[in-house]
C-alpha positions as CSV (number, residue, x, y, z in Angstrom):
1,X,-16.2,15.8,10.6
2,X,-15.9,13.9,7.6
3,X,-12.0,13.1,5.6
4,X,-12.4,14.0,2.1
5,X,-10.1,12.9,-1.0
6,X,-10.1,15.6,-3.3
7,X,-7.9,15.3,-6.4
8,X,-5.9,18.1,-6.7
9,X,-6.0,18.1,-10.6
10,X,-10.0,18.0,-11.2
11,X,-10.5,20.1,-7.6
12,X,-13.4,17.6,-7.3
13,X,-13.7,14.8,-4.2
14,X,-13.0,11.4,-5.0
15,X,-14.5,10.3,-1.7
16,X,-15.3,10.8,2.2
17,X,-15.0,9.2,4.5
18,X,-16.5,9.8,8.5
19,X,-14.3,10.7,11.3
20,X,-13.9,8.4,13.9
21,X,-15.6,8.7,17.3
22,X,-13.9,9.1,20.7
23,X,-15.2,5.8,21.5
24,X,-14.1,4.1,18.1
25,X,-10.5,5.7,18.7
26,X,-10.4,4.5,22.2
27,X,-11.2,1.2,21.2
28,X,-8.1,1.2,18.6
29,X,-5.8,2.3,20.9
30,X,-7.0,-0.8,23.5
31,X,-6.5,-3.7,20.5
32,X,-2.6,-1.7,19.8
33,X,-1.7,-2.0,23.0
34,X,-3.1,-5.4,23.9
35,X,-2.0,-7.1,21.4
36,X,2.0,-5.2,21.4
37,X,3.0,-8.1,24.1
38,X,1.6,-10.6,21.8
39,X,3.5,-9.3,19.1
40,X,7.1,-8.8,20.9
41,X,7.2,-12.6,21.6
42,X,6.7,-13.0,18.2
43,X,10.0,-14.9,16.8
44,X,12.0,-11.8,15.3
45,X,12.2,-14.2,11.9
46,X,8.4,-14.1,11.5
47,X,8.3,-10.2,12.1
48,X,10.9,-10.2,9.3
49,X,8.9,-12.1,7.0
50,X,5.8,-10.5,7.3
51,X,7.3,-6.9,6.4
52,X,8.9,-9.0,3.6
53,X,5.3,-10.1,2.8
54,X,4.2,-6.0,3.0
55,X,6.8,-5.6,0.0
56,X,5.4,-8.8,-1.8
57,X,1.9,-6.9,-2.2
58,X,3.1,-3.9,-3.0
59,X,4.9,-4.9,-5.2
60,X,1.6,-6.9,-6.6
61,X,-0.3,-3.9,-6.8
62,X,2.5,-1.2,-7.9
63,X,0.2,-0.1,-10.8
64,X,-3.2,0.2,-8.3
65,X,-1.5,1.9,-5.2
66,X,0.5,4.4,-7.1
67,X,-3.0,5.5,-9.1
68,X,-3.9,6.1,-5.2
69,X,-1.3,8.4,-4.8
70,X,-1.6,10.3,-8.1
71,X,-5.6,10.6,-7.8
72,X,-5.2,11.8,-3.8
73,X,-2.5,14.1,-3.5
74,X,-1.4,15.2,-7.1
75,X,2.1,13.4,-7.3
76,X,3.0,12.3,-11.6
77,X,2.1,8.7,-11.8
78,X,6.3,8.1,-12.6
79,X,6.8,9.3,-9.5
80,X,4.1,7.9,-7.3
81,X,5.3,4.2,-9.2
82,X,9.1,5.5,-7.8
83,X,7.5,5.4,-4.2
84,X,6.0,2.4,-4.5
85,X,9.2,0.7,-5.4
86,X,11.3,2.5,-2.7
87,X,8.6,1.3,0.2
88,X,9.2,-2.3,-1.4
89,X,12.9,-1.7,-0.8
90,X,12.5,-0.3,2.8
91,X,10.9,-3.5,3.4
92,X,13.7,-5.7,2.2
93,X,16.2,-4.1,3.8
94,X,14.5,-3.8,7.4
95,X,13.4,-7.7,6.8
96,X,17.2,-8.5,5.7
97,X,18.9,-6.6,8.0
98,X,16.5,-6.3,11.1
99,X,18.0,-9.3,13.0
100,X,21.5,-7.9,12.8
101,X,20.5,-4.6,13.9
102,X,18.8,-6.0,16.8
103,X,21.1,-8.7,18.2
104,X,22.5,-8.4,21.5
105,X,25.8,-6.3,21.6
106,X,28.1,-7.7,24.1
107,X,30.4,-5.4,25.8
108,X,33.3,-6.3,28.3
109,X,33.5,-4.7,31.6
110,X,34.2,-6.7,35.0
111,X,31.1,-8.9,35.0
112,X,31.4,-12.5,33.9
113,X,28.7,-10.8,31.3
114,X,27.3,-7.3,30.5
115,X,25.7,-6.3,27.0
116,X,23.2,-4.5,25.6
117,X,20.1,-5.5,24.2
118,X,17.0,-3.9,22.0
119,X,13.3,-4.6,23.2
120,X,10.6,-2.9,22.2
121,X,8.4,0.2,23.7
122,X,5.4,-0.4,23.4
123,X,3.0,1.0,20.4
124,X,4.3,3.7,18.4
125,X,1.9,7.0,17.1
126,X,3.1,8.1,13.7
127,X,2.0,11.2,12.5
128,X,2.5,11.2,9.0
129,X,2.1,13.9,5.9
130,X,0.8,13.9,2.4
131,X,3.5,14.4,0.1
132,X,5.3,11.1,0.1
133,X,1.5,9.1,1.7
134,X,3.4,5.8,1.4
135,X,7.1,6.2,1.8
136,X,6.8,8.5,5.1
137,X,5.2,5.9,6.6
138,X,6.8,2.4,5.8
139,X,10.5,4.0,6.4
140,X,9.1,4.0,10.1
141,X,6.6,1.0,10.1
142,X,9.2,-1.1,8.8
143,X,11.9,-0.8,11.5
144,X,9.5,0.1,14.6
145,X,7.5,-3.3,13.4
146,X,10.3,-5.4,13.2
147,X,11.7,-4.5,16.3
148,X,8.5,-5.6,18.1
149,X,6.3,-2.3,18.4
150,X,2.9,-2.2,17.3
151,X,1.7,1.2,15.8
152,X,-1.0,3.3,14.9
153,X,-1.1,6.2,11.9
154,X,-2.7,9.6,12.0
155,X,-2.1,10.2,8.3
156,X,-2.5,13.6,6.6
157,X,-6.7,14.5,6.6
158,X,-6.1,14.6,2.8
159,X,-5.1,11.5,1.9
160,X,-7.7,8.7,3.6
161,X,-7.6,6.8,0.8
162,X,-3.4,5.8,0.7
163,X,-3.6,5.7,4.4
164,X,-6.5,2.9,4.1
165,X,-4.4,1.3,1.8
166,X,-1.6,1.2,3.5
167,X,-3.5,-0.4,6.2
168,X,-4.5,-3.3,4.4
169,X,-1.3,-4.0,2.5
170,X,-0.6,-4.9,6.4
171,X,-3.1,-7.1,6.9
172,X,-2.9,-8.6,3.5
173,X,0.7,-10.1,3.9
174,X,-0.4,-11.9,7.2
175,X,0.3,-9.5,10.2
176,X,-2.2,-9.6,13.4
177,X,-5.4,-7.8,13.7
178,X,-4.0,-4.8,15.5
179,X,-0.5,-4.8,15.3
180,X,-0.9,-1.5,12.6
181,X,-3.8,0.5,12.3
182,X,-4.5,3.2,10.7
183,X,-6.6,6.2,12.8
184,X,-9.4,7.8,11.3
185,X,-9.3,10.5,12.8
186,X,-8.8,15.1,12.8
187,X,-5.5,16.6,13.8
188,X,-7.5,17.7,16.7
189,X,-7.3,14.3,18.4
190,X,-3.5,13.9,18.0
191,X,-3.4,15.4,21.5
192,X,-5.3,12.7,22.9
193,X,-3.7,9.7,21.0
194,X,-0.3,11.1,22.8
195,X,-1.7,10.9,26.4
196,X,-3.2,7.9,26.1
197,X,-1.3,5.4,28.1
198,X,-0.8,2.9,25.6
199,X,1.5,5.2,23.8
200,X,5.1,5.1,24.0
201,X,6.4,7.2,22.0
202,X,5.3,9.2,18.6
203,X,6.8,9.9,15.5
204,X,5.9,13.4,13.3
205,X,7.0,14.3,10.1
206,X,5.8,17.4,8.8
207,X,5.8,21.4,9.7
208,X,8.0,23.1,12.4
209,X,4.5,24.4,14.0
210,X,3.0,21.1,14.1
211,X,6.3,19.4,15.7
212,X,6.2,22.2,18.3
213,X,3.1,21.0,19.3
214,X,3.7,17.5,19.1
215,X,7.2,17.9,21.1
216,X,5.3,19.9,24.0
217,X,2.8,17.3,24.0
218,X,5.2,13.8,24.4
219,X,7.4,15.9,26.9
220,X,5.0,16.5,28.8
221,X,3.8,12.9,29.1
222,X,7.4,11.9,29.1
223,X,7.2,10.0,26.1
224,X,10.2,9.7,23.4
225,X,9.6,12.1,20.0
226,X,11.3,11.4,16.6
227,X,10.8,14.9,13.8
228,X,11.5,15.2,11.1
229,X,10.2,18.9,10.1
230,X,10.9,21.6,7.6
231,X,13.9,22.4,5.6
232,X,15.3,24.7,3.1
233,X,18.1,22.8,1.5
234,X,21.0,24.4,0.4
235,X,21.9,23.9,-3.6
236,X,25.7,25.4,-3.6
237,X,27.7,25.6,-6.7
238,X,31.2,26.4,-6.2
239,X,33.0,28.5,-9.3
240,X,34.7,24.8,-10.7
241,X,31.5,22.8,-10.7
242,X,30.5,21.1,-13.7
243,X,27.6,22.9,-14.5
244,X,26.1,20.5,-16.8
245,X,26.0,18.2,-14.8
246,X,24.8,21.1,-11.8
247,X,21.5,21.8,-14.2
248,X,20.8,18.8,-15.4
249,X,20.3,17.1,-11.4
250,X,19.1,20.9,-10.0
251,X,15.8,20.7,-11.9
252,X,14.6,17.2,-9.9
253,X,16.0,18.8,-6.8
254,X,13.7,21.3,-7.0
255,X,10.7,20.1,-8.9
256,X,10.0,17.2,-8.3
257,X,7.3,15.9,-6.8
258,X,5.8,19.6,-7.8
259,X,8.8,20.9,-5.2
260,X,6.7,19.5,-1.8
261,X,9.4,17.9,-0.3
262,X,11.7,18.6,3.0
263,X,14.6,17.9,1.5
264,X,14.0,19.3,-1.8
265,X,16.6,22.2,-3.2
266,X,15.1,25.1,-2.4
267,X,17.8,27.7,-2.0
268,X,20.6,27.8,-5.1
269,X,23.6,29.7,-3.6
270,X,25.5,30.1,-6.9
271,X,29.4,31.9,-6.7
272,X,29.2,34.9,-8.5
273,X,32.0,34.2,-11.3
274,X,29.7,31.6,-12.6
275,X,26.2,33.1,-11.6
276,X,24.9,34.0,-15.0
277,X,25.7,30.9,-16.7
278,X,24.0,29.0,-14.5
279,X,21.1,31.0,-14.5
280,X,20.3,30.8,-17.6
281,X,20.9,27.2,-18.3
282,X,18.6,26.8,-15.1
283,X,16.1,28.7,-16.7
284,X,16.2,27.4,-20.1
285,X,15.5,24.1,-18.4
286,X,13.0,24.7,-15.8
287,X,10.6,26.2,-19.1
288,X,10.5,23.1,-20.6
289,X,9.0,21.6,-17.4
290,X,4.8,21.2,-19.0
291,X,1.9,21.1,-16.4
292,X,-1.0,18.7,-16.7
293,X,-2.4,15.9,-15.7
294,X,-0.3,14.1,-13.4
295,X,-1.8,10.4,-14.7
296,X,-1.0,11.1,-18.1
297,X,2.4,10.5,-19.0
298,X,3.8,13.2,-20.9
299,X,3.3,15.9,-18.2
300,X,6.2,16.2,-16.3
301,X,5.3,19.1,-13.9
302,X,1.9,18.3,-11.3
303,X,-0.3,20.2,-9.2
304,X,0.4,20.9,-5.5
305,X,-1.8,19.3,-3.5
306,X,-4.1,21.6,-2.2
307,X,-5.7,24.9,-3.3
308,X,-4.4,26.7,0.2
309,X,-0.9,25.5,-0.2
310,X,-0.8,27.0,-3.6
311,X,-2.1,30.4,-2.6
312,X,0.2,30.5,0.6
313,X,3.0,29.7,-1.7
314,X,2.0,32.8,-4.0
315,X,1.2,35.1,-1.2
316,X,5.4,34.3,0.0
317,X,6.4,35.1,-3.8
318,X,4.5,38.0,-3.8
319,X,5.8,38.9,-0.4
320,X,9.7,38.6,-1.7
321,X,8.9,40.6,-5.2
322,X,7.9,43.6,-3.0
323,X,10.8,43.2,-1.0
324,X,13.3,43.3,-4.3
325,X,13.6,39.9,-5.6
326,X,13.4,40.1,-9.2
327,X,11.1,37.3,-11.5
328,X,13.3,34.9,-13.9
329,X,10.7,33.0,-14.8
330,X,7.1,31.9,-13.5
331,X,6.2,33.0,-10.5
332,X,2.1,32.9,-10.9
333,X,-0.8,30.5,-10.5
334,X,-2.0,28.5,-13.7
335,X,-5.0,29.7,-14.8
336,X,-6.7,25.7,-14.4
337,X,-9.1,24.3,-12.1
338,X,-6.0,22.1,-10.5
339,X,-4.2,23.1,-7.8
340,X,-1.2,24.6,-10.5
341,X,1.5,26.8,-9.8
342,X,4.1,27.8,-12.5
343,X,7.4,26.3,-12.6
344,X,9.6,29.3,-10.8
345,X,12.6,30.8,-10.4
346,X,13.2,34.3,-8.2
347,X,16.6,36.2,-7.9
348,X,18.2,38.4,-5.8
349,X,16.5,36.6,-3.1
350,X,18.2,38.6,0.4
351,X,16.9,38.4,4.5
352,X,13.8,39.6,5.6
353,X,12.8,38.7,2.3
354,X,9.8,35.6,3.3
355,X,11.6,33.6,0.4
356,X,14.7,33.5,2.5
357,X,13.7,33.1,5.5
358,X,10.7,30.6,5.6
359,X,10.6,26.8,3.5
360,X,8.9,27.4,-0.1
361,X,6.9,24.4,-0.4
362,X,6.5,24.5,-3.8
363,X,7.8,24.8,-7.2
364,X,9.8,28.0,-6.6
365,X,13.9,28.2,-6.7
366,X,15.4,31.3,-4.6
367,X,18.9,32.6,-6.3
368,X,21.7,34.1,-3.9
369,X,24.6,35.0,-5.3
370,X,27.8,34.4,-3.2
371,X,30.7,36.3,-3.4
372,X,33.2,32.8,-2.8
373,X,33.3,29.8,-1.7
374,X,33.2,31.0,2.2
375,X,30.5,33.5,1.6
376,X,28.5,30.4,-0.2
377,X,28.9,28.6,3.6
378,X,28.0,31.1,5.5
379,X,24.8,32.1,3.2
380,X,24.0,28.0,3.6
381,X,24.0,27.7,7.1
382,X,22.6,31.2,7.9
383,X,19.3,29.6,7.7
384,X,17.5,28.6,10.9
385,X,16.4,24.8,9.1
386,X,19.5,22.0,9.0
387,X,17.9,18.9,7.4
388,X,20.1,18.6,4.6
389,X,22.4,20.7,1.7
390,X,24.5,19.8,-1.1
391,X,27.3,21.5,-2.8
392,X,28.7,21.2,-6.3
393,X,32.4,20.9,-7.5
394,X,34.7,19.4,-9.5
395,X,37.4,18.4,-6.5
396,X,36.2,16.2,-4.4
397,X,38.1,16.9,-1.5
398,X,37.0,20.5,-1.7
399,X,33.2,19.2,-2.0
400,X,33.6,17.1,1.4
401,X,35.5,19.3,3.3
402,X,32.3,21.6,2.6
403,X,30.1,18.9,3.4
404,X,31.4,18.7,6.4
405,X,31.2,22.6,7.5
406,X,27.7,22.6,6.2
407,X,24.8,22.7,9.4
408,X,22.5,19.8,8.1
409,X,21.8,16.3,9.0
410,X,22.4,15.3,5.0
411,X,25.1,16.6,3.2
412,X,25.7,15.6,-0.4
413,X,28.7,16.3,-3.2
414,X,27.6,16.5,-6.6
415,X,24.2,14.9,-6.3
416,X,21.0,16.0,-4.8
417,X,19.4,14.9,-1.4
418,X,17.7,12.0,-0.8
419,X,16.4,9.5,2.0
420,X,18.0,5.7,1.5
421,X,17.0,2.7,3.8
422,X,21.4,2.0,4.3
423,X,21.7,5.6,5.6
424,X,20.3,7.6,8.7
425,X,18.2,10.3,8.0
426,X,16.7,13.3,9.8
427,X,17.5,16.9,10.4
428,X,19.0,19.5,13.3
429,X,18.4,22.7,14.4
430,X,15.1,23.9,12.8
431,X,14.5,20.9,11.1
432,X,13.7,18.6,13.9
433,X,15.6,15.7,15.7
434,X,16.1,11.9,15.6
435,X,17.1,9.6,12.7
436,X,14.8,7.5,10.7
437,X,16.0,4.6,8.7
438,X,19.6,2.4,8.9
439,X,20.5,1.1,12.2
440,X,20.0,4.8,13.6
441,X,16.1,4.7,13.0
442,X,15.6,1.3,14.5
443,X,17.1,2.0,17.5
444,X,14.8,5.1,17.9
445,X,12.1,2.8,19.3
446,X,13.8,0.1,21.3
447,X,14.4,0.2,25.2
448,X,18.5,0.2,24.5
449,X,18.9,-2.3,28.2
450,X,22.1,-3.2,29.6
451,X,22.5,-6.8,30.8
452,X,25.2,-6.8,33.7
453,X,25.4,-10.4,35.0
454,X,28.3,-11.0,37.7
C-alpha cells in the first residue's frame, strides 16, 4: 500500500510514498523502546532545550513547513503560518515550564518523608489526524518528550509529507536517533503498534469510531489511553448579547480552517427574541467568505481535505433538508476540481435530523432556535459530544454561571473555543477523555509514584 499526498485544491498527488513493512515497523518500535531508558536519564534541562531547539527550526522554516500544510491537506496558507507559530509556542512553554511541572511534590503525612514524583512510561503511540498535521502532534510531543517518554506517530494516511517533516524538525534541533519517529504505516497496523510491548500507552485524536477502537484495543493490553474525539460545539447567544461582536467572532468559529475542527462552532442556539437579527447579519457575513486557492492570499475560504469528506458532508445536509431544515445560504458542492463545499448555513435544524445529531465536519452552521435562556442550556447539552461550548452575553456573571452548567470540557464567554498550551484541554462524554496540554497533559504520561521514606 502506498501513502499518497494529494492536494485537495488541484485533486492531483503531490507524492507517495511506500508503506512500511512488518519487519521495518518492528524494527522502529525496537530503537523507541531501546533507546526510552537512554533518554529518561537524560538531564530534564537538556530535554528542555532540545524541544526549545524543535521551536528554533520551526520557527526557521515557518514559510516552508506551512506550504506543507497548505499543499497536503487544503488549510489557507494564513492559517497553516498560525499553526506553525502556535507549535513554536507549545514548545516554549513545555521547555519553560516542564521542570516545574515535573518536580517532586512533597506531601506531609507521618513519614520523616513522603512525596510524589513524575517518571516516565515508557514510549508513547500517538495517533494523530489531518486537520491541524502539526499542532495535534507537538501539543503531545512536547510534554510527553520532556517528561522522558520517547514516542512514535501514526499520522493521518493523507498527510505523509507534514508527518515526515515533523520528524526531522526532531532530529534537526539535536534529539537522539529514535527518541521520535514517525511510522509509515496504514491504520490497519495501529492494532499492532498497541500490543507491542514496547508501548505504554497511546494517544488518539480523531473520530468517535476510531477511539472506540483504539480504547478496546489499550484496555485490553492494559495500557493508559488519552482521546480527544468528536464534538459539536455549542455557539449560544443569549437575548442581551452583543451581536456585533457575536457575528463578527461566529464566522472563524465555524469556518475556519474550512470548519474541520473538533472544537469548531457547529451548532448556533440563538434565543428567539433576537433570532432574526442574528441570522441575517450571520448570513450577510458568511457570503462574503470567497473560495479558492488556499496559497493565494486573497481567498479566505479553502477546500476540505478530501473528496469523500466533502460528499459525506453533503449527503448529511441533504439528509437534514429532507427532514425539514430549511437552506439560508449554501448548502452545495462547488462546481471545481478541489475538494469545495459552499460556505453554509441550515435552519430549523431539530432531532433525528443527521445535522443535529452527528458532528458536521465541514463548512456548515445548524440554527436552533431557543425559546430562553434555559431552553438554550438544555438544547446545548442535549447533544451526546461534550468537548467544548460557548455562550454569548453582555453580563458576565450570567455568561459564567452558564459556562458552568454547560456539559463540555471547554467552556468560553464571549469568545470562541480554542486549545492554549497554559490551559488543559480535552473533552467528556462523547468527546473522549483525558487532558492534553498545561500541567494536566503532562501528567497524562508520567508514572505519578509516591515516595514514603520512614
Amino acid at each position: 500500500m502506498n501513502l499518497k499526498s494529494i492536494n485537495p485544491y488541484s485533486g492531483k498527488t503531490a507524492k507517495e510514498f511506500s508503506a512500511w513493512s512488518n519487519v521495518e515497523l518492528e524494527k522502529a518500535l525496537v530503537k523507541s523502546g531501546e533507546i526510552q531508558a537512554f533518554w529518561a536519564k537524560t538531564p530534564l534541562e537538556e530535554r528542555c532545550r532540545l524541544i526549545r531547539g524543535a521551536g528554533q527550526v520551526m520557527a526557521a522554516r515557518k514559510e516552508e513547513l506551512a506550504r506543507i500544510i497548505t499543499l497536503e491537506m487544503g488549510k489557507l496558507i494564513s492559517e497553516a503560518r498560525a499553526e506553525i507559530e502556535k507549535c513554536i509556542l507549545g514548545c516554549e512553554y513545555y521547555a519553560e515550564q516542564g521542570p516545574t511541572f515535573l518536580q517532586d511534590e512533597l506531601i506531609e503525612t507521618d513519614a520523616s518523608k513522603s512525596f510524589v514524583a513524575y517518571q516516565p512510561l515508557g514510549t508513547v503511540l500517538a495517533v494523530m489526524p489531518w486537520n491541524f498535521p502539526f499542532w495535534q502532534v507537538f501539543r503531545f510531543a512536547a510534554p510527553a518528550l520532556i517528561a522522558g517518554n520517547t514516542a512514535v506517530l501514526k499520522h493521518a494516511s493523507n498527510v505523509p509529507q507534514c508527518a515526515m517533516a515533523i520528524e526531522k524538525i526532531f532530529i534537526e534541533a539535536g534529539f537522539p536517533e529514535g527518541v521520535f519517529q514517525t511510522l509509515m504505516i496504514p491504520a490497519s497496523l495501529v492494532s499492532v503498534v498497541i500490543e507491542n510491548p514496547f508501548i505504554k500507552a497511546v494517544t488518539l485524536t480523531g473520530s468517535e469510531e476510531a477511539g472506540k477502537k483504539v480504547a478496546s484495543l489499550a484496555a485490553v493490553n492494559l495500557k493508559k489511553s488519552v482521546l480527544e474525539l468528536g464534538g459539536s460545539d455549542a455557539f449560544v447567544v443569549l437575548d442581551d448579547a452583543d451581536l456585533n461582536s457575536a457575528v463578527k467572532t461566529a464566522v472563524p468559529a465555524r469556518f475556519m480552517n474550512a470548519g474541520q475542527s473538533c472544537i469548531a462552532a457547529k451548532r448556533f442556539i440563538v434565543v428567539e427574541s433576537i433570532a432574526n437579527e442574528f441570522i441575517e447579519n450571520f448570513k450577510n457575513e458568511v457570503e462574503k467568505l470567497v473560495t479558492g486557492d488556499p496559497a493565494d492570499e486573497a481567498t479566505t475560504l479553502a477546500p476540505l481535505s478530501r473528496h469523500d469528506l466533502r460528499d459525506e458532508l453533503h449527503q448529511q445536509v441533504q439528509a437534514s433538508l429532507q427532514k425539514g431544515a430549511k437552506v439560508v445560504t449554501g448548502c452545495m458542492p462547488e462546481d471545481h476540481p478541489g475538494a469545495f463545499y459552499q460556505a453554509s448555513i441550515l435552519e430549523g435544524v431539530a432531532p433525528g435530523m443527521r445535522a443535529w445529531d452527528e458532528e458536521l465536519f465541514g463548512p456548515v452552521a445548524s440554527i436552533i432556535r431557543a425559546k430562553d435562556e434555559q431552553d438554550a442550556l438544555n438544547i446545548a447539552n442535549g447533544s451526546r459530544f461534550g468537548l467544548g461550548g460557548s455562550v454569548w452575553t453582555r453580563d458576565r456573571e450570567r455568561g459564567e454561571h452558564f459556562a458552568r452548567n454547560l456539559e463540555s470540557g471547554a467552556a468560553f464567554v464571549n469568545s470562541m473555543v480554542k486549545s492554549d498550551p497554559r490551559l488543559p484541554f480535552g473533552g467528556i462524554k462523547a468527546s473522549g477523555y483525558g487532558r492534553e496540554l498545561s500541567y494536566y497533559g503532562m501528567h497524562e504520561f508520567v508514572n505519578i509514584k509516591t515516595i514514603w521514606i520512614d
